[in-house]
C-alpha positions as CSV (number, residue, x, y, z in Angstrom):
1,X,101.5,79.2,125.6
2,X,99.3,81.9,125.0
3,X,97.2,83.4,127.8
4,X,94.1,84.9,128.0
5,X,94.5,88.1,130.2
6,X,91.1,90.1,130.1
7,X,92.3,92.7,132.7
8,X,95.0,93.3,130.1
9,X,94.2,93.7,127.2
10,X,94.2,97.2,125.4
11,X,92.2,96.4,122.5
12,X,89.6,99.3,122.2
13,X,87.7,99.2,118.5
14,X,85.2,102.5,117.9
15,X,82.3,102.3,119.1
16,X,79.4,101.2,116.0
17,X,77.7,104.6,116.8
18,X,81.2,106.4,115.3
19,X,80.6,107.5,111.9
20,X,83.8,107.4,109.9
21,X,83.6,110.4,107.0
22,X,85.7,110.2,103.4
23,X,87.1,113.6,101.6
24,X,86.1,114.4,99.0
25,X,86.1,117.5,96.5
26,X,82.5,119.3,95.9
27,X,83.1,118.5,92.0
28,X,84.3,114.8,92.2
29,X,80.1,114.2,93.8
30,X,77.5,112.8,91.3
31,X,74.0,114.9,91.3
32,X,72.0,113.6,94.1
33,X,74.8,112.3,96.3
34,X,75.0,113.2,100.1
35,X,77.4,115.0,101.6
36,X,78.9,116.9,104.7
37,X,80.8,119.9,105.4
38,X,82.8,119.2,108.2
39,X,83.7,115.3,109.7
40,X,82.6,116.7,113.0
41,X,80.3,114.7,115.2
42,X,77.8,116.9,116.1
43,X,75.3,119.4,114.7
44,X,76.3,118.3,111.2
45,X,74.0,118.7,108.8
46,X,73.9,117.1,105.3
47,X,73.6,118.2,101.9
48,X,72.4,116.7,98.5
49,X,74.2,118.0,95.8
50,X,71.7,119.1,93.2
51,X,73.6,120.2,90.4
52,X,77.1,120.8,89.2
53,X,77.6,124.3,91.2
54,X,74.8,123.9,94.2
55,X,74.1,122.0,96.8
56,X,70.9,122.1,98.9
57,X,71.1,121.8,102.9
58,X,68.6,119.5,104.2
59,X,67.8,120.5,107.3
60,X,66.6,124.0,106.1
61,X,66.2,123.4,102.6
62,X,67.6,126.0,101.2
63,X,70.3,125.6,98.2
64,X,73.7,127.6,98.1
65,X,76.2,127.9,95.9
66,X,79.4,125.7,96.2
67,X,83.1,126.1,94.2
68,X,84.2,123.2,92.6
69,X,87.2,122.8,95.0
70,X,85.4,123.2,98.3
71,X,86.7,120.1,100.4
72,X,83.2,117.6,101.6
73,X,83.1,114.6,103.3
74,X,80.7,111.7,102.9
75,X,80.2,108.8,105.1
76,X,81.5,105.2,104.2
């Protein structure tokens, strides 16, 4: 018979605060899509992609140039 042992159990899910991030590459984003530059907690900012090269950071709002193969995250 099964038993219900509270003092026991180990079952620990994330809290729903924790953000859970996705890789991608800078090139595989559409135009307008989010997207962050480490999966850090923290002072993370985001970034909108605004065209096939740049990317503008949001906090500051100031655009900069990206290479196709620089590793972003996005949240899911």
């Amino acid at each position: 018979m099964a038993r219900n042992d509270q003092a026991n159990d180990r079952y620990n899910p994330p809290g729903n605060l924790s953000h859970d991030f996705e890789e991608f590459w800078f090139n595989d984003l559409e135009i307008n899509e989010l997207f962050w530059q480490t999966n850090q907690p923290g002072d993370n900012i985001p970034w909108r992609k605004i065209s096939t090269t740049q990317g503008m950071n949001l906090k500051t709002q100031t655009t900069h140039n990206f290479n196709p193969k620089t590793k972003v995250w996005q949240k899911v």
